[in-house]
N, C-alpha and C positions, 0 to 999 in steps of 0.2 A: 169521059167514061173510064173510071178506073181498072184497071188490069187484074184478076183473080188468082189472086198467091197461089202459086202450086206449091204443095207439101208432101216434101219426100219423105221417105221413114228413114231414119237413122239405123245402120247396119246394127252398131251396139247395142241399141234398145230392143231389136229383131229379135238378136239373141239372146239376150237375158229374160225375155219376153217367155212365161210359162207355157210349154205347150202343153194342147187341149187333146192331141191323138193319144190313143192308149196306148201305157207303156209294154212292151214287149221287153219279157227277160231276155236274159243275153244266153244263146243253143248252149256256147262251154259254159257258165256258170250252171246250167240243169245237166248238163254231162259231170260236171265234177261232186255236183251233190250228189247225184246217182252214186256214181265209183266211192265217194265217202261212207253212200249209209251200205252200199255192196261189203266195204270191205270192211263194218262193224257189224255185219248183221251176225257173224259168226262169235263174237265176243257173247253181243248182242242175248243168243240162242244157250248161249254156255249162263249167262249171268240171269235170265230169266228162271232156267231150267237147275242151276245151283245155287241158288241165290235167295233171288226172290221168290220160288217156290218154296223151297223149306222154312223160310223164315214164315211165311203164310200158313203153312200146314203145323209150324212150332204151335204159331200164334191159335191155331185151332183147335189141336191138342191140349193145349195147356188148361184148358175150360172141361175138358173132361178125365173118367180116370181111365185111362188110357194105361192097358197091360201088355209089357213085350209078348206076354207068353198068349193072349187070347186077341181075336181078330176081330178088328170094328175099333172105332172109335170110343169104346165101351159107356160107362150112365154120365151123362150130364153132372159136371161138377160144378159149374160156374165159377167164382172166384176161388171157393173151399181149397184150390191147390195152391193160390195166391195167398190166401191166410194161414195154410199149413208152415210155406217156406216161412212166412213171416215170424211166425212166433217158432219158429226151429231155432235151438240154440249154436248147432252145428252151421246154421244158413249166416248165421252173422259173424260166425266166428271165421267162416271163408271168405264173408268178404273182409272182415279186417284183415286177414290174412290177405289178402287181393290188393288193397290199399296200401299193404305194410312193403310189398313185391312194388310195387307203382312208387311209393317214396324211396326205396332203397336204388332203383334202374333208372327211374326220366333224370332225375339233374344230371349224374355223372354221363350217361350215353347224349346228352344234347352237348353240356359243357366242356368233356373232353373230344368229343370228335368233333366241337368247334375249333378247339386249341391246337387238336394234330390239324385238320384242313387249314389253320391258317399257317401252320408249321412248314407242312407240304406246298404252299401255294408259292412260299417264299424262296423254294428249291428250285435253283436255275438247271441242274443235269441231275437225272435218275431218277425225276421224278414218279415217273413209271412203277419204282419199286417199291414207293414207299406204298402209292394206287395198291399195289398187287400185297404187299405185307398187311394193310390195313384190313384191307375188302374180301381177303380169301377166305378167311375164318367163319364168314357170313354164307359162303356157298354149301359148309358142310351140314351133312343132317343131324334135325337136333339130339336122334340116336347116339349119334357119335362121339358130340360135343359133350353129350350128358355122361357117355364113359369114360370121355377121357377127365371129365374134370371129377367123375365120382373114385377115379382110380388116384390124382392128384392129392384127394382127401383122404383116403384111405389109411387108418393107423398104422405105423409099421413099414408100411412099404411106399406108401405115397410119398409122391415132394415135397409138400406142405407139411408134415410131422417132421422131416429132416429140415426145413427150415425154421421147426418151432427149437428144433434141438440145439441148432445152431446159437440163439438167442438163449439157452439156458430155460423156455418154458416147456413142462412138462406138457407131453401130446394128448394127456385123457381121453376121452372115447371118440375124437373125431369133430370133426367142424359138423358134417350131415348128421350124426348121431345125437346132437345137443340140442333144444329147442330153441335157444338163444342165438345160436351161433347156424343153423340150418336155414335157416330163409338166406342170411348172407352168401351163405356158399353159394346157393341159386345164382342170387344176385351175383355174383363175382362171375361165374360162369357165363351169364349173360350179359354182363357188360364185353366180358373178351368177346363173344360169337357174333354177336349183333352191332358192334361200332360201327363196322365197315360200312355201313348202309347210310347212318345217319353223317357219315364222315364223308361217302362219296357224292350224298345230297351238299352238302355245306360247300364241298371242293368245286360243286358243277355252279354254286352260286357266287364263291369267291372270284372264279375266272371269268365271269360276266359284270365284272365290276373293272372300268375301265383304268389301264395302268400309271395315264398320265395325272391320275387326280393323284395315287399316291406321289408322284414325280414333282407335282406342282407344292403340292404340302413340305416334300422333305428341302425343296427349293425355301420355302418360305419358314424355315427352321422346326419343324412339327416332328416330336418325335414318334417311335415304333409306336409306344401305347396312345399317344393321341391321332395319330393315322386310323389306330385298331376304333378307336373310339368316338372317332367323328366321321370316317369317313365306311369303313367295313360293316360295324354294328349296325347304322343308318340303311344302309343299302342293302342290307339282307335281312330286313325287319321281315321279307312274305316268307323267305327259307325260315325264320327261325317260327314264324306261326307253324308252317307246314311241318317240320322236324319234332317240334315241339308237341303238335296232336295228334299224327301218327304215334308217336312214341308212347303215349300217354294209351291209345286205345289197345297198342300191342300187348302194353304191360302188365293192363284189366283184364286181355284174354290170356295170359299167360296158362299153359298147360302141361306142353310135352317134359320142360325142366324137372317141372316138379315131379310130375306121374313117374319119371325115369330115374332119377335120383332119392329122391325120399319116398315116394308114395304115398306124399300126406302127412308122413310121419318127422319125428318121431311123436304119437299119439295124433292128435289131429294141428300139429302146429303150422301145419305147413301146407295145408289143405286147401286148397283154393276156390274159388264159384264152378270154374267149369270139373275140377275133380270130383266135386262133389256133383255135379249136372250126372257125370257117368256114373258114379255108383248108384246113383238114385234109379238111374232110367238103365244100366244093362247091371247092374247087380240085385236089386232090389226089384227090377223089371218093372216101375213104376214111372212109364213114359213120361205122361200128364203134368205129375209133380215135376219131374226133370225139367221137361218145357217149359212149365210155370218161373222152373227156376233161372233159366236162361233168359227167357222173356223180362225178368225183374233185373239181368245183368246187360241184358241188351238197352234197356229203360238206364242203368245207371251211366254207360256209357253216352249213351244221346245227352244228356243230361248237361255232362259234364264238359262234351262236344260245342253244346252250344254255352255255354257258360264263359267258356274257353274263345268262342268264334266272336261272341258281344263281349267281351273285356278287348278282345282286339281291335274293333272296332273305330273306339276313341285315336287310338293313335295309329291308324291306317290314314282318318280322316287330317291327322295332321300332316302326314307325311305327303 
């Protein structure tokens, strides 16, 4: 009579064994999501309430003719404010002016406050100051920035005339007074105020790139530009998407420079999508249109957003 094998279970196989009881979250992972969405709810309440309501009420607005001066939503316009901006000759001429602001700002404010952060990254003491020389220009309001750089301009008594003087060219009516030469001034204005931003973005991406690969390269004969170009460029390919489409959307809404320095002027050269939003909708008191016309610059930026986000794409997948 043969003996009947006893069969023990294997501790290993116990355990890797799926269990069937049901899982039970873990109390701190529901304690820390609470405390998470506690302490966004107030962002939350601000971004609902400034945000995504207005854009909602734009978006509503823009369908009818809507008057500052009379109350209600006033008669059903349907698209009629969408085809007004459309064939405006003024509506196109802001946004090439818009476009014109966007190509003279994004390369310089991406590519020079790459070249100072890697500048800065390189500085073994004081680095602090060059942080605080860069980035301070970016705290002041654009009030400020726009008198000092319209007093800069200024014939006669500005800096810039005594440096044309300098060179032997005559100062003629002003950089802001010319329509050739007035978008630039903008632009120059705003590359000095606003680097510090895209500079202290690129400097927090530069120091999260670890020190011994540069270490290991210069070991292995690699010089400054091929360090810069195999090992820096590569590793900050998501800072240069992120820098690169901020930059790009700030430039589209560009406003306060212009409103405060030219006003559009001289004649309408310098007149932008959103200058034109406001005089249409508190000068003209024709809400609807206004919205229509925002809604068609909110449309160019998405556009361009995601255009921008799938050409990235390809090479995210390689990296």
């Amino acid at each position: 009579m043969t003996a009947t094998p006893v069969l023990t279970e294997n501790p290993a196989a116990r355990t890797s064994r799926p269990s069937t009881a049901p899982s039970r979250r873990n109390p701190l992972h529901l304690r820390d999501a609470r405390a998470a969405w506690l302490f966004l709810a107030p962002f939350g309440v601000f971004y609902l309430a400034f945000l995504i309501g207005p854009t909602i009420d734009m978006l509503i607005t823009s369908f009818f003719n809507t008057s500052l001066v009379k109350p209600g939503l006033g008669s059903f316009a349907g698209f009629g404010n969408y085809a007004e901006m459309l064939s405006r000759p003024d509506f196109w001429s802001a946004i090439l002016a818009t476009l014109q602001f966007t190509l003279y700002t994004v390369p310089p404010l991406v590519v020079v406050a790459f070249v100072f952060a890697v500048l800065t990254n390189r500085v073994r003491r004081g680095q602090w100051f060059f942080r605080l020389a860069f980035f301070l220009p970016f705290v002041l309001p654009s009030a400020t920035i726009s008198l000092i750089w319209t007093f800069i301009f200024t014939p006669g008594t500005g800096l810039w005339p005594l440096v044309e003087s300098w060179f032997g060219i005559s100062p003629g009516a002003g950089v802001l007074a010319s329509p050739n030469t007035a978008m630039i001034g903008i632009a120059v204005a705003t590359l000095w105020w606003t680097l510090g931003f895209n500079f202290v973005l690129y400097l927090a991406g530069l120091q999260e790139i670890p020190r011994e690969l540069y270490e290991a390269a210069a070991v292995d004969g690699a010089t400054t530009w091929e360090q810069i170009r195999y090992i820096t460029l590569p590793m900050l390919s998501r800072t240069h998407t992120l820098v690169l489409l901020l930059q790009i959307i700030a430039s589209l809404k560009i406003f306060d420079q212009v409103y405060l320095m030219t006003g559009g002027g001289p004649g309408i050269s310098t007149q932008v999508v959103l200058e034109l939003v406001t005089g249409t909708g508190f000068t003209d008191n024709r809400i609807g249109a206004a919205s229509a016309a925002s809604m068609l610059l909110f449309i160019l930026i998405l556009v361009i957003a995601v255009i921008r986000q799938v050409a990235d794409r390809p090479s995210r997948a390689e990296a």
